[in-house]
N, C-alpha and C positions, 0 to 999 in steps of 0.2 A: 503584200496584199495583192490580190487577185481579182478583179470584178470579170464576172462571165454574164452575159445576156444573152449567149445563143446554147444549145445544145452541145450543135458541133465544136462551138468554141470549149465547153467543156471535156467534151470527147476527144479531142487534139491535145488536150492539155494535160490530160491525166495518159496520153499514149504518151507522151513527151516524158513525163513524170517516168516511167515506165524503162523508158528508154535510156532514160541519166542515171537508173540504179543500178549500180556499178555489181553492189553486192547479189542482184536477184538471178538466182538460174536460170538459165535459159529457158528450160521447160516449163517454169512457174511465170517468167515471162511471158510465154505463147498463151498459156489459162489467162492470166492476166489482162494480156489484149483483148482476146478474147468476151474475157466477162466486162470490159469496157467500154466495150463496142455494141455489149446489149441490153445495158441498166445504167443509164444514168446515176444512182448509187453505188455505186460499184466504181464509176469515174470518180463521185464526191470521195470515198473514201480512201483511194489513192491520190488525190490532192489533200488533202485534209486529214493531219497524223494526229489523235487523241493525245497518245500518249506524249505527243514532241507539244503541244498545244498546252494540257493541264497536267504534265509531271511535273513537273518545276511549282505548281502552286503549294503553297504550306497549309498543309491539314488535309490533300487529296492522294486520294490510293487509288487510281484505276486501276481494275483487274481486268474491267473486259469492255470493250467497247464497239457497235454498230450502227450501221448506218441505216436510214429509209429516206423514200424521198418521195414525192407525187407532185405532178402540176397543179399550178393554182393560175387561176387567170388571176391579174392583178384590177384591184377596184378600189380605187381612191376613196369611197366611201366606207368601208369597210375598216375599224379600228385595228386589227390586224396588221395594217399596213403602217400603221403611223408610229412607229415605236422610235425613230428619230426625235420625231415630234415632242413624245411623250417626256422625252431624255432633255430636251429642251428644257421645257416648261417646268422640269422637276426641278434641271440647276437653276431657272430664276427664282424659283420659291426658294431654292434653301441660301440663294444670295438675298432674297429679300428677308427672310430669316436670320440671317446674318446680321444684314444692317442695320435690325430693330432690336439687335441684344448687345446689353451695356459692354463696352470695352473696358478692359482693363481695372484695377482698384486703385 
């Protein structure tokens, strides 16, 4: 797990990234820097491997995968923002759901 809150913090991270692949040419290296150094997208996608992430799940076939990204100022009022929240409140419902249906015969 990774939490990034600055830019640069991302930009370091995925030059880092860059730098420990053992297997990457050097030349695709340089592009690489390069393109991380000027999209932010382009950093996510060298931290964050699709295929290492959902190949392994049963019943998914990625064939092609890409990245986008844009700034959001963040606004605590805005539901967008609460999807922890949301994750909460759904597991007490389905525990209180639970605890209202008969156990066992």
């Amino acid at each position: 797990m990774l939490e990034v809150t600055e830019l640069s913090e991302l930009t370091d991270a995925a030059l880092q990234r860059i730098e420990d692949d053992e297997f990457m040419p050097e030349e695709e290296r340089a592009h690489a820097r390069t393109a991380v150094r000027g999209d932010e997208a382009e950093a996510l996608a060298y931290l964050v491997e699709p295929f290492q992430m959902l190949g392994e799940m049963p019943g998914v076939e990625l064939v092609q995968a890409s990245w986008s990204s844009e700034q959001a100022d963040y606004d605590p009022d805005v539901e967008a923002w609460d999807l922890d929240d949301e994750t909460a409140e759904e597991e007490d419902e389905e525990e209180e759901e639970a605890q209202g249906e008969p156990r066992g015969r």
